[in-house]
C-alpha positions as CSV (number, residue, x, y, z in Angstrom):
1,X,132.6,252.5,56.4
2,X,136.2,253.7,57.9
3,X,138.2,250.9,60.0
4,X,139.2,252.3,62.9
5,X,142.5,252.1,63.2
6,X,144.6,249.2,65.5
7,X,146.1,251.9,68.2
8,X,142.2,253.1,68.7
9,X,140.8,249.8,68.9
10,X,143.2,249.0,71.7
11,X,142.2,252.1,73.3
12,X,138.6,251.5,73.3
13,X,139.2,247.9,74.5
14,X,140.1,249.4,77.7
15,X,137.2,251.4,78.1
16,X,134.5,250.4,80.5
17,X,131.3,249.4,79.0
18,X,128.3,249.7,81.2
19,X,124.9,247.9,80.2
20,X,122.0,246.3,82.0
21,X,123.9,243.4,83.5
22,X,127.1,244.7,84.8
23,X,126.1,246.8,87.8
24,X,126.8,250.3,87.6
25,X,127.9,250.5,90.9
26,X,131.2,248.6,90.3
27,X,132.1,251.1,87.4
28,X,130.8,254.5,89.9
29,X,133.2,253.3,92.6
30,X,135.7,253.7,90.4
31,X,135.6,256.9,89.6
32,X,136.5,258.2,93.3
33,X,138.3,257.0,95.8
34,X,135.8,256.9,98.6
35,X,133.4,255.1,97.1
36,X,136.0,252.3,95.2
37,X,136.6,252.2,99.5
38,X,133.2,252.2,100.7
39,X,132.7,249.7,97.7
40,X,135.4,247.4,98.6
41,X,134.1,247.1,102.2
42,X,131.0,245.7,100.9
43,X,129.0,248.7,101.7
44,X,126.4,249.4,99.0
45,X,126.3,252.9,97.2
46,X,123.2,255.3,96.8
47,X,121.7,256.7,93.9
48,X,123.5,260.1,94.2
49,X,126.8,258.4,95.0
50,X,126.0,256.5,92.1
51,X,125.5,259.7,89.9
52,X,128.4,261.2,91.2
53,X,131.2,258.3,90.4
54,X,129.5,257.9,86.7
55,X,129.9,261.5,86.2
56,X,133.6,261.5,87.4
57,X,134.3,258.5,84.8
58,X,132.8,260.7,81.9
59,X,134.8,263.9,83.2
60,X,138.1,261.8,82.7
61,X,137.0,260.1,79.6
62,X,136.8,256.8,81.0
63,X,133.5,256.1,80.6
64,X,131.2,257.0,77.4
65,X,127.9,256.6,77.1
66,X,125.4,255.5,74.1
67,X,122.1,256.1,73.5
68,X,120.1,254.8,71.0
69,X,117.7,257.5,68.1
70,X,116.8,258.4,65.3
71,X,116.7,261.9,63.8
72,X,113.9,261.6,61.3
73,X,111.6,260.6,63.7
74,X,112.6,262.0,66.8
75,X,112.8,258.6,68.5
76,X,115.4,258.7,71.9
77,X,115.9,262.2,72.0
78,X,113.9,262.5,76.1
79,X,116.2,259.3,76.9
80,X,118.8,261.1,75.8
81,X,118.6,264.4,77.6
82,X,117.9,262.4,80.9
83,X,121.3,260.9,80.4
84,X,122.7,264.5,80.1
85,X,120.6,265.5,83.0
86,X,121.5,262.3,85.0
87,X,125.3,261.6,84.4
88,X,126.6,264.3,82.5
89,X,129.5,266.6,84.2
90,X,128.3,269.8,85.5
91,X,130.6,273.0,84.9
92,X,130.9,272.9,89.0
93,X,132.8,269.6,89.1
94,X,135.8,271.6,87.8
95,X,137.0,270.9,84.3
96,X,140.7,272.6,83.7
97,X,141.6,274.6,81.5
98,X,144.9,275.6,79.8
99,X,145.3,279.6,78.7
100,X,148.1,282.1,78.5
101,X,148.4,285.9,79.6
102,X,147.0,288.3,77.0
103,X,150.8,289.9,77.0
104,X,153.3,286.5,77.0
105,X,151.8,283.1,75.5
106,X,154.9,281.6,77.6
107,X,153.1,282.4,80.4
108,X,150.4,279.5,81.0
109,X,147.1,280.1,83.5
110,X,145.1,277.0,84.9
111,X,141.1,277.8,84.9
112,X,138.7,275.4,86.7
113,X,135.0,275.7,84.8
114,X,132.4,277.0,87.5
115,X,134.8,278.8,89.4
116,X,136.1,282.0,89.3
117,X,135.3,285.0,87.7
118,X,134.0,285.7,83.7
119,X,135.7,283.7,81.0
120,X,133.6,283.2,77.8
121,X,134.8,281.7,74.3
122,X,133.0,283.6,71.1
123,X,132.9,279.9,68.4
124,X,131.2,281.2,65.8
125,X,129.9,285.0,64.5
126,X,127.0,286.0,62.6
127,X,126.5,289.7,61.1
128,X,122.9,290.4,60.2
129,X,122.3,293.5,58.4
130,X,119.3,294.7,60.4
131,X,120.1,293.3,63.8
132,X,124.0,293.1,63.7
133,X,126.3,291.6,64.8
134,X,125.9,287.9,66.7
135,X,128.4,286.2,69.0
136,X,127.9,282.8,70.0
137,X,129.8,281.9,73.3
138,X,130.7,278.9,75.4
139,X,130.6,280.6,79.3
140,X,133.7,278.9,80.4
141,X,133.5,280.1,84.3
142,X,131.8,282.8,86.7
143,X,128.2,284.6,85.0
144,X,127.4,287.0,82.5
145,X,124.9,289.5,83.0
146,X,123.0,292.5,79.8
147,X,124.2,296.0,79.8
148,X,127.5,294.8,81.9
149,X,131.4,295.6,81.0
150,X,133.8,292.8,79.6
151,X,137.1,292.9,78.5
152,X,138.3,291.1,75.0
153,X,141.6,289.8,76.0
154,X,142.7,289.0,72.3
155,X,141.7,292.1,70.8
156,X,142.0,294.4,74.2
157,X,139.1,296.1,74.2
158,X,136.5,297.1,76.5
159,X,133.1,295.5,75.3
160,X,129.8,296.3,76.7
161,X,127.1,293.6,76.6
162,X,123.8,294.8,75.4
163,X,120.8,292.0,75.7
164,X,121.7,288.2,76.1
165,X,119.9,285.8,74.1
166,X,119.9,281.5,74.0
167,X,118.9,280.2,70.4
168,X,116.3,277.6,70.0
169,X,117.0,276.7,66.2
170,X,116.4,280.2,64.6
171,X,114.2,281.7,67.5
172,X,116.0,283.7,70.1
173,X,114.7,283.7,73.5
174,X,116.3,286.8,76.1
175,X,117.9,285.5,79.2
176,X,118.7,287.5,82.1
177,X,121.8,285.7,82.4
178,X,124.5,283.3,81.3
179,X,125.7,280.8,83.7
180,X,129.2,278.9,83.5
181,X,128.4,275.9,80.8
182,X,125.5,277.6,79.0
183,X,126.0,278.3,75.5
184,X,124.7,282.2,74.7
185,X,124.6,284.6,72.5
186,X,125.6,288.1,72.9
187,X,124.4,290.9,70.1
188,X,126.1,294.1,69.1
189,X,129.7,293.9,70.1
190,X,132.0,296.1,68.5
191,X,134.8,294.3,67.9
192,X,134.7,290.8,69.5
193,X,134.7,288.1,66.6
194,X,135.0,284.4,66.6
195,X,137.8,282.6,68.7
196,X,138.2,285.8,71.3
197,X,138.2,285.3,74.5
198,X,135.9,287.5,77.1
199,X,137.0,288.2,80.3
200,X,137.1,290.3,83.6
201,X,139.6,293.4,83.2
202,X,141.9,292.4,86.4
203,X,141.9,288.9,85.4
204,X,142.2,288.2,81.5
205,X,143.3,285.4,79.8
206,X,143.2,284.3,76.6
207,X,141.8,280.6,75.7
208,X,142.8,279.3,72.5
209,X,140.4,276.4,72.2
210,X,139.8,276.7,68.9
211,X,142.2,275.6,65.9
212,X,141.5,277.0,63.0
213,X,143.5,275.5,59.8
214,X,145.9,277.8,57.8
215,X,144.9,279.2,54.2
216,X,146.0,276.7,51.5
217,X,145.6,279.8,48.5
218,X,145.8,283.5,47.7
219,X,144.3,285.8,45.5
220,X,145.8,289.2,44.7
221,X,143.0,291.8,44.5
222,X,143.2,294.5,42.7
223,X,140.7,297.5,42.8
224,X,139.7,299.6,39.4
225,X,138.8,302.4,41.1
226,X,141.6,303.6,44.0
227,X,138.9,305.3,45.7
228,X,137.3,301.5,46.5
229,X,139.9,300.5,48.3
230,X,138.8,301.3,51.8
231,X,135.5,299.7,50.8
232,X,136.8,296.6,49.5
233,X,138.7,296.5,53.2
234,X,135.6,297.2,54.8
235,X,133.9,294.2,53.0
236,X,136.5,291.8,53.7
237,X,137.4,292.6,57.3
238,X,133.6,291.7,57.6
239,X,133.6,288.6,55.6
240,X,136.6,287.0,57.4
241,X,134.8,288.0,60.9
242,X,132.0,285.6,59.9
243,X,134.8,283.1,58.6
244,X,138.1,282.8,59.8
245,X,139.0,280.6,58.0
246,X,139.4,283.9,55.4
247,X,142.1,286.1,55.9
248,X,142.2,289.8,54.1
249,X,145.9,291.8,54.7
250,X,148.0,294.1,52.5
251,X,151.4,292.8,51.2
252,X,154.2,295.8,51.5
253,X,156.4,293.7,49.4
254,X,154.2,294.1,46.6
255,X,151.7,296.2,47.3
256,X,148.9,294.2,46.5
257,X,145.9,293.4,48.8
258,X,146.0,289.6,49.4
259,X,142.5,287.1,50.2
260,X,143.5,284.1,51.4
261,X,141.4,281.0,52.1
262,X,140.2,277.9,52.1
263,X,137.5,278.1,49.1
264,X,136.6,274.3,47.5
265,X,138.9,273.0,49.9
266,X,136.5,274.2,52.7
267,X,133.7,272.6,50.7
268,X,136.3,269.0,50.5
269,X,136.7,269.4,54.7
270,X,133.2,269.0,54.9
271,X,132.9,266.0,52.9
272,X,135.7,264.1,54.3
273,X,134.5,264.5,57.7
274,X,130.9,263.4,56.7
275,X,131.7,260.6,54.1
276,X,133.6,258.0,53.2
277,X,136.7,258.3,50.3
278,X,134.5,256.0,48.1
279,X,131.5,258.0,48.5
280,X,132.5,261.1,46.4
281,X,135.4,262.4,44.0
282,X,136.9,265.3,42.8
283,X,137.7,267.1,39.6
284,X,134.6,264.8,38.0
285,X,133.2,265.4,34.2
286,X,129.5,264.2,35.1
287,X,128.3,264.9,31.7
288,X,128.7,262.5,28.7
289,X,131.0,263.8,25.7
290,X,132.2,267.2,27.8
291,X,135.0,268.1,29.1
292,X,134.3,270.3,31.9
293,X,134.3,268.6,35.8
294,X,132.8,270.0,38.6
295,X,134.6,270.4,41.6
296,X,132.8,267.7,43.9
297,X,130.4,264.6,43.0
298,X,128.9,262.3,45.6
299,X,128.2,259.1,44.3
300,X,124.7,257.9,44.9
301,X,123.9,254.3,43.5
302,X,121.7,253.6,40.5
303,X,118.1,252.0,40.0
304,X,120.3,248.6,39.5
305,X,122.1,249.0,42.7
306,X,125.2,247.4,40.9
307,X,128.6,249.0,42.0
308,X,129.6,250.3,38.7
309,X,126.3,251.8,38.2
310,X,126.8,255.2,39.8
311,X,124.7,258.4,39.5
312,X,126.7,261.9,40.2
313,X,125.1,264.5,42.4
314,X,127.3,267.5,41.3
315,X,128.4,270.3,44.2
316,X,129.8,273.4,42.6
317,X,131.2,276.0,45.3
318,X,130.3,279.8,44.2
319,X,131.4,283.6,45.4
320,X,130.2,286.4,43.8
321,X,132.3,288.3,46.0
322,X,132.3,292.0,44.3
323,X,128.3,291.5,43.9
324,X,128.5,290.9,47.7
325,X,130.6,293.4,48.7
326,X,128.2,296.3,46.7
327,X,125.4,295.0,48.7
328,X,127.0,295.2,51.8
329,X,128.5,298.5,51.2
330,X,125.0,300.0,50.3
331,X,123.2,298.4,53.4
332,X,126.1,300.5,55.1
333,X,125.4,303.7,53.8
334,X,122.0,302.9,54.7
335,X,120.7,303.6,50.9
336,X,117.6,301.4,50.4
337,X,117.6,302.2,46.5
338,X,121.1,301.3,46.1
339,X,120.4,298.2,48.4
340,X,117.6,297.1,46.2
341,X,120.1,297.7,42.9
342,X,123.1,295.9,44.4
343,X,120.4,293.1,45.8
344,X,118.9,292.8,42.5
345,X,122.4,292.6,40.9
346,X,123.4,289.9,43.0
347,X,120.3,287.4,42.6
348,X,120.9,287.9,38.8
349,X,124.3,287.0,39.3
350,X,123.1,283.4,41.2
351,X,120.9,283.1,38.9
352,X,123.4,282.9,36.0
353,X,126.1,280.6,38.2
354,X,122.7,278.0,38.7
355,X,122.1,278.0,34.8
356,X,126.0,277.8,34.5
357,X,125.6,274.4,36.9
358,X,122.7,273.1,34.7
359,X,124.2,273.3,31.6
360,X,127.8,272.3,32.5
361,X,126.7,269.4,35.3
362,X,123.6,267.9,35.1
363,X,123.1,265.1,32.5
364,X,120.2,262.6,33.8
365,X,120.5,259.7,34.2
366,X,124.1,260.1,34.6
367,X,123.5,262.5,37.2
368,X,120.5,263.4,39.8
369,X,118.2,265.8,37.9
370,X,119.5,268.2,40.6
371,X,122.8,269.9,41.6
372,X,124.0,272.0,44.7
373,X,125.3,275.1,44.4
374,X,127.9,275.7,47.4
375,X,128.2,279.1,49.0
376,X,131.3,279.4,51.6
377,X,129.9,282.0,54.0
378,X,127.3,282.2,56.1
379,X,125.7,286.3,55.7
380,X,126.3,285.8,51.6
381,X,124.1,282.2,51.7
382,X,121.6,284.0,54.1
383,X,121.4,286.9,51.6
384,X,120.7,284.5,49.0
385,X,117.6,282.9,50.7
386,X,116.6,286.4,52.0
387,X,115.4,287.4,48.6
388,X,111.5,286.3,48.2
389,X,111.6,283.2,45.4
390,X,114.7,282.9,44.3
391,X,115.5,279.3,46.0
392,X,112.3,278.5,44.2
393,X,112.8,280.0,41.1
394,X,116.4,278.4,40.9
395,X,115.1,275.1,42.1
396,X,112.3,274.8,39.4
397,X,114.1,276.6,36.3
398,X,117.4,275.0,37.0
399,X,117.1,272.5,39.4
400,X,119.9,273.9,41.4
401,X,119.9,273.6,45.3
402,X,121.6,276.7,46.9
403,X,123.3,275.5,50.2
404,X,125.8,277.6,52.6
405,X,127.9,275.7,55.2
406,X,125.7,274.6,57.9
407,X,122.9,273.7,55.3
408,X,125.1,271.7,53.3
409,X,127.3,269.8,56.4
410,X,123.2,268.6,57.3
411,X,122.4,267.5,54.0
412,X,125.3,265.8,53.8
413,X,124.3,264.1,56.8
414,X,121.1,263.1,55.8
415,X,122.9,261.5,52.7
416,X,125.5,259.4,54.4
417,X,122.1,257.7,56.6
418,X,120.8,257.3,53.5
419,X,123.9,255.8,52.7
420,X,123.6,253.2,55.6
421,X,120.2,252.5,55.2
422,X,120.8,251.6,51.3
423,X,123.4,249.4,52.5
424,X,121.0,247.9,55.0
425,X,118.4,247.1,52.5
426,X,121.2,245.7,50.0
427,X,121.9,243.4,52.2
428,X,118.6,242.3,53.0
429,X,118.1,242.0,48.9
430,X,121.2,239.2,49.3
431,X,119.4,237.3,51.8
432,X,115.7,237.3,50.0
433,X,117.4,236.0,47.1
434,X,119.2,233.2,49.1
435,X,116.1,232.7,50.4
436,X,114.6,232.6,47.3
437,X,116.9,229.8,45.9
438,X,116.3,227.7,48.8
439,X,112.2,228.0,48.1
440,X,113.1,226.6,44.7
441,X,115.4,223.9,45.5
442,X,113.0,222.9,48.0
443,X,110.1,223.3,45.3
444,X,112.2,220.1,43.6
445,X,113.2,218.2,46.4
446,X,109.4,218.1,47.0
447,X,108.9,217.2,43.5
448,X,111.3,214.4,44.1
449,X,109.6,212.8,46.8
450,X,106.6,213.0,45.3
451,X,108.3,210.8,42.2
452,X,109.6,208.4,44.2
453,X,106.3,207.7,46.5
454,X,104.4,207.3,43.1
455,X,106.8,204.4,42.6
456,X,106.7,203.0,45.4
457,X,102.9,203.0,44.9
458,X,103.4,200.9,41.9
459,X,105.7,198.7,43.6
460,X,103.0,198.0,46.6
461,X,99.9,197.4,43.8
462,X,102.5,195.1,41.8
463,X,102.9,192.9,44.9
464,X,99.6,193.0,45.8
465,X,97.9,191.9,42.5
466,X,100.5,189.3,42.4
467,X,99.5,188.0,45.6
468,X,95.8,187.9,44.6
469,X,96.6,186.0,41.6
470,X,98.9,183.5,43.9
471,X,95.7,183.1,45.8
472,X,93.6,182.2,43.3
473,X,96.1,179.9,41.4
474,X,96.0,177.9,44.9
475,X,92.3,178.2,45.4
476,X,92.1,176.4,41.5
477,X,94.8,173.8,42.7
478,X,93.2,172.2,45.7
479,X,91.1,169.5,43.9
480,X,94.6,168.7,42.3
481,X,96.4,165.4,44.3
482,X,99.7,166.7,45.3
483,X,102.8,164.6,44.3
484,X,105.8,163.7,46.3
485,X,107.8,166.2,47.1
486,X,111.2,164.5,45.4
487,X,108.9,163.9,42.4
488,X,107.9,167.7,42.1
489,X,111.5,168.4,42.7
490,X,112.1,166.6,39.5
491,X,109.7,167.8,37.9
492,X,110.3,171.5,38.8
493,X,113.5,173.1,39.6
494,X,112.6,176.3,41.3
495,X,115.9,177.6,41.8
496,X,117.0,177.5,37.9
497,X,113.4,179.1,37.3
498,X,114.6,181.5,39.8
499,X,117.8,182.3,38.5
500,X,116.1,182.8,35.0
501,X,113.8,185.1,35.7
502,X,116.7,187.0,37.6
503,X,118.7,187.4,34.3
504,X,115.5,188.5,32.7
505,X,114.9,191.3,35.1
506,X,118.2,192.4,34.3
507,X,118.2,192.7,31.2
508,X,114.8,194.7,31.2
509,X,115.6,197.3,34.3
510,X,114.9,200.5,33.9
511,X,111.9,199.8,32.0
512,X,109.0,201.0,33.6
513,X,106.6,199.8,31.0
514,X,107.5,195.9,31.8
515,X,105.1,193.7,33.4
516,X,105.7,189.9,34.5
517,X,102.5,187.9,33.7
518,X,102.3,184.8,35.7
């Protein structure tokens, strides 16, 4: 688990924490002047006053809630949305906004969410070869409505919206309109792509709310045939639409067309933000006596659940880019033979990187009996899992999972719980067995007692029979005339007898066997 760090912690000391026993009236007053007033007075605040001052805390980050849930089982989720619904900021209460003229970046221009006219943020783009083009928007201020004009102020261009949809997981639903703070999406654009802004004509702006890091490699690509060059643009000008992370331009220095991206680094951004450093490596040779090392391993614990013992779950990043970029240029032309050919192409191509995994990665019980095969963009993964079986076929034959960036940032999620829950059980392993110890140390100390009241036992009986015997010895001596007592004295010396039979115990203690016959 990541410490977090000293400057944070003072920060968060600050915070205001609100629970069942500090009134939440005392932390609503002061999030508004009026009310911290009204409060101060002694006045008491309503419910909506209430809602109001909470709200205001959470629009300035003074105040953050926590809810309790789980995922798995769908536990907390309705408390949840009723502390959205209840304390939440609405778009109306007037969050600001920092953007620039389309023209000068110099020139900065204040927007307040809920008012005004259109301006939408595009966050992420999707390009479906049947349906097209999909752009997922945050509605920043002001309404969008279907079949309506908008201006893109980065790219500035006229856009007209065709039908507006919200997505329920994969299912889209049509709305007849976007309000400000709805999340939407908005099909067949021509040329708005991730991170534009969409605005009204006589009032653009751009937003740049979205930072996207630079490229940390290139590739110099170089086309066989000069007459595939306009394809091979084609096909990247599409790819870096869906990820921008990609960038595709022509170098007049050296002629050369240049891809530049993120690639397994991508695929490393992902796992640092989900995991821990100690939960993964790079650059690992999972199987015995080979040299080759995948790019990524998580480490998962093994049946001993000892700290050296470790078991590799290999993630491999693939892109058959030129097998991609056929398909896509046939689905262009519309030619369903050549389609099928380039499709067909490409799944033999997967096929041979899963086998490729298998044989270079998986070594049981070094490894999982599984490995993940990574692919970088979105409409080549959903390609992939388009074709009928193939998942299946490389899952069974060689127990490769294929995973593209949204799949594998939620399996990697479901690992790091499993993660915490392991470490949770561990844990309560350390306790059983302390437990444990104390049942058998107790089991003796029992053992003990029972030892030492057998003793005692044989002590009381001792005594006892001695006493009987004492009592019959006296019964016996009655018809006897007693002497004077200085004549018995002299007769008898107790206290030497005494002393005597002292020395004598001494000398036998210890042995439980001995007996004094009287």
């Amino acid at each position: 688990m990541r410490r977090i760090p000293a400057v944070a912690s003072a920060a968060v000391a600050e915070i205001p924490v609100v629970t069942r026993n500090i009134p939440r009236a005392e932390v609503a007053a002061e999030g508004d002047d009026k009310l911290i007033e009204k409060f101060l007075e002694g006045g008491s605040l309503t419910d909506d006053e209430i809602r109001l001052g909470l709200q205001v805390q959470l629009a300035n980050a003074k105040l953050f809630p926590v809810t309790c849930g789980s995922s798995l089982s769908a536990a907390g989720v309705k408390n949840l949305l009723n502390v959205i619904k209840d304390f939440a900021p609405a778009p109306r209460m007037g969050k600001e906004y920092t953007g620039h003229e389309p023209d000068d970046a110099s020139k900065e221009i204040k927007i307040k969410s809920g008012e005004g006219s259109l301006v939408a943020v595009v966050w992420k783009t999707y390009i479906d070869q049947y349906a097209g083009r999909f752009n997922y928007m945050k509605m920043i201020s002001g309404s969008m409505l279907p079949d309506t004009e908008v201006y893109n102020a980065n790219k500035k261009h006229k856009e007209r919206t065709s039908k507006i949809y919200t997505m329920i997981g994969s299912k889209q639903e049509e709305m007849p309109k976007l309000n400000a703070g709805d999340i939407g999406v908005v099909v067949k654009l021509d040329k708005t792509a991730t991170c534009d802004t969409l605005c009204d004509a006589k009032k653009s702006v751009v937003l740049s709310l979205i930072k996207l890091p630079s490229p940390v490699f290139s590739y110099a690509v170089e086309m066989i045939n000069k007459a595939d060059v306009d394809k091979v643009g084609q096909f990247f000008n599409r790819v870096t639409e869906e990820n921008p992370t990609l960038t595709y331009a022509h170098n007049a220095e050296t002629s050369e067309s240049v891809l530049s991206g993120m690639g397994e680094i991508q695929l490393g951004i992902l796992l640092e933000q989900v995991l821990a450093p100690e939960q993964y490596e790079q650059n690992v040779a999972t199987k015995k006596q080979s040299s080759e090392k995948v790019e990524f391993a998580i480490k998962l614990p093994g049946r001993t659940g000892d700290r050296e013992d470790i078991v590799w779950l290999p993630i491999d990043a693939k892109f058959p880019q030129e097998d991609y970029q056929r398909l896509v240029d046939a689905q262009d032309k519309a030619n369903s033979a050549l389609a099928e050919e380039a499709a067909k192409r490409l799944e033999s191509v997967i096929k041979n990187e899963a086998k490729t995994i298998r044989e270079k990665y998986i070594d049981p019980p070094g490894t999982t009996d599984f490995a993940i095969m990574y692919l970088p963009t979105e409409g080549l993964y959903a390609e992939v899992i388009r074709r009928a079986g193939l998942c299946d076929i490389i899952q069974r034959e060689y127990r490769v999972v294929v995973a593209g960036p949204t799949t594998l940032a939620a399996l990697l999620n479901s690992l790091q719980m499993g993660f915490r829950t392991l470490a949770i059980e561990q844990r309560s392993s350390e306790v059983w067995k302390l437990l444990g110890a104390v049942k058998t140390e107790f089991g003796r100390f029992g053992d003990l007692l029972d030892k030492t009241h057998k003793k005692l036992l044989e002590a009381s009986n001792t005594i006892e029979n001695a006493s009987k015997k004492s009592r019959t010895i006296e019964k016996k001596l009655k018809k006897v005339q007693e002497l004077p007592a200085s004549d018995a004295e002299d007769m008898i010396d107790f206290e030497e007898d005494m002393e005597d039979e002292a020395e004598e115990y001494d000398m036998n203690d210890g042995d439980e066997s001995r007996v004094v016959k009287t």
